[in-house]
C-alpha positions in Angstrom: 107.0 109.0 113.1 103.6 107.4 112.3 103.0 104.0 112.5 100.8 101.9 110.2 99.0 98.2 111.5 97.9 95.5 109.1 95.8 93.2 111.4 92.5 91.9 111.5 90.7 94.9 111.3 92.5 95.8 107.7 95.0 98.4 106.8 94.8 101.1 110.1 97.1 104.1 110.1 96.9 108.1 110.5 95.4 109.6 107.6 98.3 111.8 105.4 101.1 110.4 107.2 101.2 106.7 107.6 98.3 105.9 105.8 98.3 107.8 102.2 96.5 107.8 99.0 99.5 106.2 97.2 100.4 103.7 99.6 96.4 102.8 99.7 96.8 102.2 96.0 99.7 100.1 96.5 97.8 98.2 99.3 95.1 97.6 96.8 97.1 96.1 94.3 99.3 93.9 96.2 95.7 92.8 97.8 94.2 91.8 94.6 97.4 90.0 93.4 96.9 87.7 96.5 93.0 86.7 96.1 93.8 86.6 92.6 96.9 84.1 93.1 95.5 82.2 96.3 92.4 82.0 94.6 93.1 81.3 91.3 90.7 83.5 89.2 92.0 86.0 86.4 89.3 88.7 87.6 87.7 87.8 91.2 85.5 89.8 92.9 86.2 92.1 95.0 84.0 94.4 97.4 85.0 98.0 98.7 82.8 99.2 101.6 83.1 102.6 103.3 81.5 103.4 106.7 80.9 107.4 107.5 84.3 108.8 108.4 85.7 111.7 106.5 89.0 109.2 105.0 86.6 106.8 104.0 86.3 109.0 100.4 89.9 109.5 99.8 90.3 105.3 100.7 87.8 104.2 98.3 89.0 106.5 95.4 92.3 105.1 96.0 91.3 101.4 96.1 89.3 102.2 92.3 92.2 104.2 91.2 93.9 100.8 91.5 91.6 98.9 89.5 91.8 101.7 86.6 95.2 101.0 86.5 95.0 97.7 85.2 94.5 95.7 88.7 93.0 92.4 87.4 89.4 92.2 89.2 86.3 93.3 89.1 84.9 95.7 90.9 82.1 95.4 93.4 81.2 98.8 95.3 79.4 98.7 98.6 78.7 101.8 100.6 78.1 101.1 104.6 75.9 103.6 106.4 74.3 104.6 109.3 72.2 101.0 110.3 
């Protein structure tokens, strides 16, 4: 069985067995129901950033894939590289 952390460095798991594109998208939308709630905005703004590993794709797909699908908040795209 793999495991999947929540902790201060985000959502952690192994790729395809803990961590998977639909629980990602659930992940997304429970995350954006918070900020929305704690913060009291209809639509806040939220950031996706991606650094250069190969799950980083499937991650951010899911995340927008979430906000498609009627996720209140706007999106804000950020892409990480190399620095």
């Amino acid at each position: 069985m793999r495991f999947l952390r929540l902790g201060a460095a985000g959502l952690r798991g192994e790729i395809g067995t803990a961590l998977t594109y639909q629980l990602a998208i659930r992940y997304a939308s429970a995350f954006s129901t918070w900020i929305s709630e704690t913060k009291q905005k209809q639509k806040p703004l939220i950031g996706i950033a991606s650094d250069t590993r190969k799950s980083s794709e499937m991650l951010k797909s899911a995340v927008i894939s979430a906000r498609e699908a009627g996720v209140p908040w706007v999106l804000d795209p950020v892409a990480v590289g190399l620095l």
